[in-house]
C-alpha positions as CSV (number, residue, x, y, z in Angstrom):
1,X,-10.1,6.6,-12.1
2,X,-5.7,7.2,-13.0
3,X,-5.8,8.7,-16.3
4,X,-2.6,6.6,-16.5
5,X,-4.3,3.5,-15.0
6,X,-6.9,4.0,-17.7
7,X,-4.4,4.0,-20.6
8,X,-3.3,1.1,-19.5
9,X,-6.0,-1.2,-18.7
10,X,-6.9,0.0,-22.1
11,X,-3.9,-1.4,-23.5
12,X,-4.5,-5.2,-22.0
13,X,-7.8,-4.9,-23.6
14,X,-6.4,-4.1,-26.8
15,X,-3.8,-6.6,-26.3
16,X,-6.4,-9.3,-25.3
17,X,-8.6,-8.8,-28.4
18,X,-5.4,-9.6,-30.2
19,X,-3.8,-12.5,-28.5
20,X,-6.9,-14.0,-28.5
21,X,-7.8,-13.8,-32.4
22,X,-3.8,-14.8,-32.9
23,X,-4.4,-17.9,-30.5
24,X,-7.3,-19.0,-32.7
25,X,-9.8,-18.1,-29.8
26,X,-8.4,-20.7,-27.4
27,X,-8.0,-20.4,-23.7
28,X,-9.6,-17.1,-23.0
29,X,-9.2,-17.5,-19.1
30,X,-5.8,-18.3,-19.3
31,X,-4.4,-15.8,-21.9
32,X,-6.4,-13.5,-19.5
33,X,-4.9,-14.0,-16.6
34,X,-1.8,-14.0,-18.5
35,X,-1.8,-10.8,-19.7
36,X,-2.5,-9.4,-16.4
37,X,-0.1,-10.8,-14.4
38,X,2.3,-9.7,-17.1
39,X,1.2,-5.9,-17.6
40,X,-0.6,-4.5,-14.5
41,X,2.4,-5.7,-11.5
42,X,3.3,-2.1,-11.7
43,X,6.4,-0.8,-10.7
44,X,7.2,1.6,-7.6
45,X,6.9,5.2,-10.3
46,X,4.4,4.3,-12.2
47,X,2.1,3.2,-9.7
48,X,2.7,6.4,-7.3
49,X,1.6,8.3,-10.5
50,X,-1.6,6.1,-10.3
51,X,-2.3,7.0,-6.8
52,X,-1.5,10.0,-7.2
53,X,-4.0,10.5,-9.6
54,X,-6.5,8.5,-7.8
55,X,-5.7,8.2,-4.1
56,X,-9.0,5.9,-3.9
57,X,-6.7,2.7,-4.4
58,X,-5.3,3.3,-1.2
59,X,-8.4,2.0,0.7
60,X,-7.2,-2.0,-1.3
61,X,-6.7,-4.6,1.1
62,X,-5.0,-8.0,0.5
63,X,-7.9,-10.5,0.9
64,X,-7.2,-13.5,-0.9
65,X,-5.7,-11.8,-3.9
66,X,-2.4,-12.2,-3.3
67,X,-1.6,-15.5,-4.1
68,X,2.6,-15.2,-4.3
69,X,3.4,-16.9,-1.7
70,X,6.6,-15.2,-0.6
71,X,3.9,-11.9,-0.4
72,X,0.6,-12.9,1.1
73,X,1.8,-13.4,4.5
74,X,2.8,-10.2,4.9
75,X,2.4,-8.2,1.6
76,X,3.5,-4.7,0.3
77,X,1.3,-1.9,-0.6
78,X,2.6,-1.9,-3.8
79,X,1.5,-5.5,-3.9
80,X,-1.9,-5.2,-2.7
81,X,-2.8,-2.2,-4.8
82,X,-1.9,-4.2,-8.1
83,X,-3.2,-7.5,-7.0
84,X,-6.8,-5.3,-6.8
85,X,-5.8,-4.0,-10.3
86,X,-5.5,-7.3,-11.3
87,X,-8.9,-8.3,-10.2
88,X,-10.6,-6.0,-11.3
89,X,-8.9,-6.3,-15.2
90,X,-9.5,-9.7,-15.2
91,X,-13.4,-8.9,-14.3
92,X,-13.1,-6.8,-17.5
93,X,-11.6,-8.9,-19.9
94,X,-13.8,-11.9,-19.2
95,X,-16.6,-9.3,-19.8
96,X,-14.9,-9.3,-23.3
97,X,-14.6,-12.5,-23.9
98,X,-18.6,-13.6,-23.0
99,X,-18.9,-10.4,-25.5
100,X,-17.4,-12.2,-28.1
101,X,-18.6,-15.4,-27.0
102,X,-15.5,-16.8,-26.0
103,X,-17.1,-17.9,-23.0
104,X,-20.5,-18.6,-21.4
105,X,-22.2,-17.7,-18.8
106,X,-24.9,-19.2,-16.6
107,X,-28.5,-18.2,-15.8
108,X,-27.2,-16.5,-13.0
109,X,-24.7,-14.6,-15.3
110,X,-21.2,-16.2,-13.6
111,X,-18.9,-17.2,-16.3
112,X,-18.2,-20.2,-17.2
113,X,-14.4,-21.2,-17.4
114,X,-13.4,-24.6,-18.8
115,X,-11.9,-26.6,-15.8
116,X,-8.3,-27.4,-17.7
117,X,-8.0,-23.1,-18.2
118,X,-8.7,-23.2,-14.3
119,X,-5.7,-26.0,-13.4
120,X,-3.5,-26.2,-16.3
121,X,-0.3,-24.1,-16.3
122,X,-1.5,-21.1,-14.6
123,X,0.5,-18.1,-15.1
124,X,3.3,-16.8,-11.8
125,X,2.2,-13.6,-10.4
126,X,5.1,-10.8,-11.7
127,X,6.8,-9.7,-8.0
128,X,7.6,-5.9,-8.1
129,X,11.1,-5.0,-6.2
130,X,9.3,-2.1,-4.3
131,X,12.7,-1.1,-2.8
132,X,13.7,0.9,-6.1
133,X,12.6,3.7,-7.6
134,X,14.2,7.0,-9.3
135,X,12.1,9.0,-8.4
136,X,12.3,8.5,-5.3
137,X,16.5,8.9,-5.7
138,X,15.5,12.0,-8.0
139,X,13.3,14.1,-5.0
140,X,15.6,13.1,-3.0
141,X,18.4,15.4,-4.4
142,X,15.9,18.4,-4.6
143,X,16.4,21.6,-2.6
144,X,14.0,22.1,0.4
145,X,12.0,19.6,2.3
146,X,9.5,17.2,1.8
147,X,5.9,16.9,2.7
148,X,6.7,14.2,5.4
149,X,9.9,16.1,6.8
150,X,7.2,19.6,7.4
151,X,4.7,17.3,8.7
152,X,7.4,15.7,11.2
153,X,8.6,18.6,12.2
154,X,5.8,20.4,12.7
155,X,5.2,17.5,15.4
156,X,8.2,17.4,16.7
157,X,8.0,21.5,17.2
158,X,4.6,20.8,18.9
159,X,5.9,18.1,21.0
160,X,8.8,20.1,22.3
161,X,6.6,23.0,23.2
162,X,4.4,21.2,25.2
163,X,7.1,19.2,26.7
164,X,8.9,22.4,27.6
165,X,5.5,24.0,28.9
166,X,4.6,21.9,31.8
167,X,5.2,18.7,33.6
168,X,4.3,16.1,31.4
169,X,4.2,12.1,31.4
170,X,6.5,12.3,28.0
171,X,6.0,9.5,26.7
172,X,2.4,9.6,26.7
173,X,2.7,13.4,25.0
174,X,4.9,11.5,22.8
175,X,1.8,9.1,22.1
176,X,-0.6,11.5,21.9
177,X,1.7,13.9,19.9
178,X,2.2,11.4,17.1
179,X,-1.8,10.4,16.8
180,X,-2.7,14.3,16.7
181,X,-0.1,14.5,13.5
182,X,-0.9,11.1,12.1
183,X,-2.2,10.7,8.4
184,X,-5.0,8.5,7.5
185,X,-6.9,9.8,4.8
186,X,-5.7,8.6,1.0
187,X,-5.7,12.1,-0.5
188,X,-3.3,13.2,2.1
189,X,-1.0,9.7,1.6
190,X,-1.2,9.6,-1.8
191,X,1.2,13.0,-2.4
192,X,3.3,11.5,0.3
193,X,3.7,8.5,-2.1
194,X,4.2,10.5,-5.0
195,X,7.6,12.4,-3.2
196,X,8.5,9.2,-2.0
197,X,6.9,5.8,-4.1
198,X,9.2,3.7,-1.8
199,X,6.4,4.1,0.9
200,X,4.6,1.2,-1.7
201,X,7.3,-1.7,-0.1
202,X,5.9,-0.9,3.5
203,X,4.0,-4.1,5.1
204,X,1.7,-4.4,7.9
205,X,4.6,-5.8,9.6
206,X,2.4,-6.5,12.7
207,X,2.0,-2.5,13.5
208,X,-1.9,-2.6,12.4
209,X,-3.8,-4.0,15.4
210,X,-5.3,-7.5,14.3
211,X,-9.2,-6.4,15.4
212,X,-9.1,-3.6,13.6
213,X,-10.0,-4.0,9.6
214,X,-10.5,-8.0,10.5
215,X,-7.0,-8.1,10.5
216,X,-6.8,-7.2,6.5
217,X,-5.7,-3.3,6.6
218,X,-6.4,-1.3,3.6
219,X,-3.3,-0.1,2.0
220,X,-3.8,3.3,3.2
221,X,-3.8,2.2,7.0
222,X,-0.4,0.1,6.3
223,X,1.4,3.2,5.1
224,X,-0.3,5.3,8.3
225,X,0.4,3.1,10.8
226,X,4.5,3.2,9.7
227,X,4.6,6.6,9.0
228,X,2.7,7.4,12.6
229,X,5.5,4.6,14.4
230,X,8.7,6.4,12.9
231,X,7.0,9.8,14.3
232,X,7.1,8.2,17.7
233,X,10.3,7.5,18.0
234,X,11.3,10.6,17.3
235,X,9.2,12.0,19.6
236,X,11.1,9.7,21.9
237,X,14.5,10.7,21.0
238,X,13.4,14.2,21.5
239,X,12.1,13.5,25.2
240,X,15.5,11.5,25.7
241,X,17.8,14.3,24.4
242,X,15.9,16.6,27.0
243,X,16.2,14.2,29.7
244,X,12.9,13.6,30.0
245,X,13.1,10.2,29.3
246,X,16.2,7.9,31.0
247,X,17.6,5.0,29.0
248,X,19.1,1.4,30.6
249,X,22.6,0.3,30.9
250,X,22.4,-0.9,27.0
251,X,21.2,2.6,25.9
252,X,17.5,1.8,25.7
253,X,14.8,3.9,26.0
254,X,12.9,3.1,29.2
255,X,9.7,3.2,28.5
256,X,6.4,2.3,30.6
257,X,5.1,-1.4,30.2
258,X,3.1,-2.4,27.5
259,X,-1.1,-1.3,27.8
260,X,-3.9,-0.9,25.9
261,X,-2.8,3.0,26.0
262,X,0.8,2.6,25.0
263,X,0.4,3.0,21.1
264,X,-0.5,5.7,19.1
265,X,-4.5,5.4,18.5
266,X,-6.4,5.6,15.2
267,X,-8.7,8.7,15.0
């Protein structure tokens, strides 16, 4: 696990033990679920620090765990990841609290909450603007280029090689250009997200095929599966610059009818 993460799931502990002997031992659930909602919505730095550390987070998905409903249609990275935070804290302060028998548990050892704690004025999840982040602004301003501008133009480099090699359909070398250099492991994403923690506000935005990952695509995927689209279209604008590709009266890229072949392919 994030050494960071850890410091600060430590930190709601500690801040649980004493909310709850300050609140007389009363609502355990709720002051639970407050404290999390309140602490561990990370924002964009710190939690690029915490994948950086431990790139594992990246393989989150949404399920029901996003419950903001301005998120869980179509929900950030960012978003997921801490929602899964979340979850997983709350499993661990409840452990506390049956500890200290602040709450029960049944013969089957699921804890028993108090049906008011479960209806009564249930803390708002914290939303994270996911489009700021100083770090981001800071790398930004540093000499050379980043990990994603070598990996794009190594593509790009490839692709106009082999377009300039042979005849070629070009927009299925653009395809197949853009899979070959796609990203899908989390220990390569996660330094990506550490240059650049605004890659946490990316949604599925409909670019993750809906029968793969039963339509819930780890976080991991949704970050891929942009950074794998904006390669494509680069590819594109190379193949158009070279006039391998025409465009339409508007200026639009002509490109072969939609198929089962026409998007890049997970590999």
């Amino acid at each position: 696990m994030s050494e960071l993460l850890t410091q600060i799931l430590e930190k709601v502990r500690v801040a649980y033990v004493q909310a709850m002997q300050e609140g007389d031992y009363q609502q355990p659930y709720l002051t639970a679920e407050r404290l999390c909602q309140e602490q561990l919505h990370i924002d964009a730095d710190a939690l690029a620090r915490i994948i950086d550390e431990d790139p594992t987070l990246l393989a989150a998905r949404a399920g029901e765990l996003v419950q903001d409903p301005a998120e869980s249609e179509n929900p950030s990275v960012g978003a997921i990841i801490c929602c899964n935070i979340v979850a997983a804290a709350m499993d661990g302060l409840l452990t506390v609290a049956v500890e200290h028998d602040w709450l029960d548990v049944d013969d089957e050892g699921n804890v028993l909450v108090d049906d008011t704690e479960l209806s009564d004025g249930r803390p708002a999840s914290i939303r994270v603007d996911y489009s700021r982040s100083a770090q981001a602004l800071e790398n930004a301003g540093q000499p050379g280029a980043s990990r994603l501008s070598k990996l794009f133009q190594a593509a790009e480099a490839e692709y106009t090689r082999l377009l300039d090699s042979e005849v070629h359909d070009a927009y299925q070398l653009a395809l197949r250009t853009s899979s070959d250099y796609a990203i899908f492991a989390p220990e390569d994403i996660a330094p990506l997200i550490a240059e650049n923690p605004l890659l946490l506000g990316l949604r599925p935005d409909g670019l993750v095929d809906p029968d793969l990952f039963e339509g819930d695509p780890p976080a991991g995927i949704i970050i891929s599966s942009h950074l794998t689209h904006m390669l494509l279209q680069q590819l594109l604008e190379i193949a158009s610059e070279r006039g391998a590709l025409a465009r339409d009266s508007s200026g639009h890229l002509i490109l072969p009818a939609d198929d089962e072949e026409t998007s890049p392919q997970l590999h």
